[in-house]
Every structure is written in structure tokens, then in C-alpha cells.
N, C-alpha and C positions, 0 to 999 in steps of 0.2 A: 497439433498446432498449439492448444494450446500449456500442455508441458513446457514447450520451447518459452511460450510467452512469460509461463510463471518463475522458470528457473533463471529466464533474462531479465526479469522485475527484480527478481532476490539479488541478482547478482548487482544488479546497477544500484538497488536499493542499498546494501552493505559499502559500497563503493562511494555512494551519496552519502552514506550515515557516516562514516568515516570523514570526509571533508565537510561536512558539515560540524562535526562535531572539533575538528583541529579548530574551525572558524571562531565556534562559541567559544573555545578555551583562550583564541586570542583575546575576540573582546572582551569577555571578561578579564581578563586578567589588563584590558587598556580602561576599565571601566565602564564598559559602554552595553555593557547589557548580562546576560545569565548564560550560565552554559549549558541552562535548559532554553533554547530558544527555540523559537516560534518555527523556524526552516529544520529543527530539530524532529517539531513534533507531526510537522506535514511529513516528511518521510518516513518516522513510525507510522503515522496513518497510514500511508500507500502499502509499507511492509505489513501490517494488518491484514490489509482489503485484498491482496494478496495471498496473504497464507490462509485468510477467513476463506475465499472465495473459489480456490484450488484444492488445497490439501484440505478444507472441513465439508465444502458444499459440491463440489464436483464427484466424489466419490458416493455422496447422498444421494445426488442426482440419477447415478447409475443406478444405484439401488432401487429407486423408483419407478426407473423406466422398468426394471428386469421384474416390477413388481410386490418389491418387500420394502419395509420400512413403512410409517404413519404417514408421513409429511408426502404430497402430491408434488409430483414431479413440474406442476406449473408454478406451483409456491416455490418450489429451490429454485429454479430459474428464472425467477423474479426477485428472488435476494439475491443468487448470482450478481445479473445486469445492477443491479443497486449497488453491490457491490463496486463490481466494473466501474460504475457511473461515479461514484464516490472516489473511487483511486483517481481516474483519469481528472476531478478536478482538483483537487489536491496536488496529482502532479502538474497540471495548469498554475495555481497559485505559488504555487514553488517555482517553476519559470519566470513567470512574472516577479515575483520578487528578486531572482536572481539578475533581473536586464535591468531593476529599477535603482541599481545600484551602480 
């Protein structure tokens, strides 16, 4: 389950970062702001919290459970969820900004 979740965050992510970033090219180029923009950087966030959270601490996590590795298996699944917790507002603020428009 959650493979399915991270490879459907990547995909929607790249999907987002792509119209996102057509968006910044327009205004800037209407004057109206940078083509590093703020809805730029909330979805590098999330692709972050994502690839941190999956492909760096999920595979730690097994490791832990199976017994090797330093770091305690309740320490990575508490960066996990922080993780988790971290994406899911970012992608909150990103909605929100996209209805406030």
C-alpha cells in the first residue's frame, strides 16, 4: 500500500511541478512575480517528504525491525509520520492557495 501511495505522490508531484512551473513562467514573464514561486516550492516540499520518507526511511525502518542498523525502529517511524505530516500540509497549503485564486 504504501508503494502504490509513493509512486502516485511522484507521479502527481511531477505532474504538479510541471504546471506549476508553465504558471511561474507566465507571470513572470507578465511581471507579476518569479519563476521561483512560492506554489513551486510547496511541491518540491511534498516531492521531498516523499522521496525522504519512502525510498530513505522505509527501507531503514525494515532494517530495524529485522534488527540491524543504529537508529530504533520507533525513532524512524516517527520521522516517517513527521514526514507524512509535513507533506500532507504543504499539500493542504497548495490547495488552498490554488481555490484562493
Amino acid at each position: 500500500m504504501f508503494a502504490q501511495e509513493a509512486y502516485l505522490s511522484l507521479a502527481l508531484a511531477v505532474v504538479l511541478l510541471v504546471l506549476v512551473r508553465q504558471q511561474a513562467r507566465l507571470d513572470a514573464a507578465a511581471g507579476r512575480g518569479s519563476v521561483f514561486s512560492t506554489d513551486l516550492l510547496l511541491v518540491l516540499g511534498t516531492l521531498f517528504c516523499t522521496v525522504a520518507g519512502y525510498f530513505a526511511i522505509q527501507p531503514m525502518m525494515a532494517a530495524a525491525r529485522a534488527g540491524q542498523g543504529n537508529v530504533s525502529f520507533g525513532l524512524l517511524h516517527a520521522v516517517s509520520t513527521a514526514f507524512y505530516g509535513v507533506k500532507t500540509l504543504l499539500v493542504m497549503v497548495l490547495a488552498w492557495r490554488g481555490t484562493a485564486r
